[in-house]
C-alpha positions as CSV (number, residue, x, y, z in Angstrom):
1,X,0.0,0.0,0.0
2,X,1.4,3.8,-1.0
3,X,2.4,5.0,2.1
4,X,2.9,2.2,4.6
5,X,6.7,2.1,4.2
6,X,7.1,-1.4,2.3
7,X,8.0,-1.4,-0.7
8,X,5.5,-2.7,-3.3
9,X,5.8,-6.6,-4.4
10,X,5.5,-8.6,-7.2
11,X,2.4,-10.5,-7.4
12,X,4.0,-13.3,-8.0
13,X,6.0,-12.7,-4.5
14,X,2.7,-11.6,-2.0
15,X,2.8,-14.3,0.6
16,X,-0.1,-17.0,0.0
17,X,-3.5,-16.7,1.7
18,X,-5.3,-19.5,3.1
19,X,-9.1,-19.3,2.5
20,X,-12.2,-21.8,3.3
21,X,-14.9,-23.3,0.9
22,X,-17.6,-25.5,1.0
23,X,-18.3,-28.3,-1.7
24,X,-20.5,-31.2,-2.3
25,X,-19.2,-34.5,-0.4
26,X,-18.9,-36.0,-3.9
27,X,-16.5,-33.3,-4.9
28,X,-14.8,-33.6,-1.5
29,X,-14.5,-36.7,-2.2
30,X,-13.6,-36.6,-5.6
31,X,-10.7,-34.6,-4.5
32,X,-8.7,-35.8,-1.9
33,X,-8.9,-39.4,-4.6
34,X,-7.5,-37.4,-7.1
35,X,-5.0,-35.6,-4.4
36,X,-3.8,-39.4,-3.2
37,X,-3.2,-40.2,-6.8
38,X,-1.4,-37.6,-7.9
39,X,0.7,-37.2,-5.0
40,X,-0.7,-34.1,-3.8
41,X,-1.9,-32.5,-0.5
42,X,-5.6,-31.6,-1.3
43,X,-4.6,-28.3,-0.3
44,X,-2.3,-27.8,-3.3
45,X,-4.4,-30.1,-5.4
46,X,-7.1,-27.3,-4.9
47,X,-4.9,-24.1,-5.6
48,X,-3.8,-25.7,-8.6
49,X,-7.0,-26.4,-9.7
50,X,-8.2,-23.0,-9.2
51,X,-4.9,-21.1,-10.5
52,X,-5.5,-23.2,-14.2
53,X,-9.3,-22.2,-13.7
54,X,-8.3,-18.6,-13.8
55,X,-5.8,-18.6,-16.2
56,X,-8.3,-20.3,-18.8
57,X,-10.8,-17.2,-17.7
58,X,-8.5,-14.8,-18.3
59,X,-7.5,-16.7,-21.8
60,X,-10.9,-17.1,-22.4
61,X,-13.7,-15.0,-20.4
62,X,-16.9,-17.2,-19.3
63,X,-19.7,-16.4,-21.6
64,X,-22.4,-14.5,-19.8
65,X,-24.7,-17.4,-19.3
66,X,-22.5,-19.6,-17.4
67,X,-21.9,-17.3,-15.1
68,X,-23.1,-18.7,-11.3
């Protein structure tokens, strides 16, 4: 922030934030099979998950129907 005395960052250098959601058991599920089988912790399964869903976004905005 201008002003606070740090110096401004990178985004790619902002510490991580930890954040909640709530999903269908059958995704929850889902999730933590895929996380054993990849080799993942469901934790990083689910930020890379979200990261690639952003990333096609910004290639390719949702259309205005499938939005929520």
């Amino acid at each position: 922030m201008p002003g606070d005395g740090q110096k401004p960052q990178s985004r790619l250098f902002r510490k991580p934030r930890r954040i909640t959601i709530t999903v269908p058991q059958a995704t929850a599920e889902h999730l933590v099979q895929r996380s054993i089988s990849e080799g993942r912790s469901l934790s990083n399964l689910a930020a890379v998950l979200l990261e690639r869903a952003i990333t096609a976004e910004q290639i390719q905005p949702p259309r205005q129907g499938d939005q929520g």
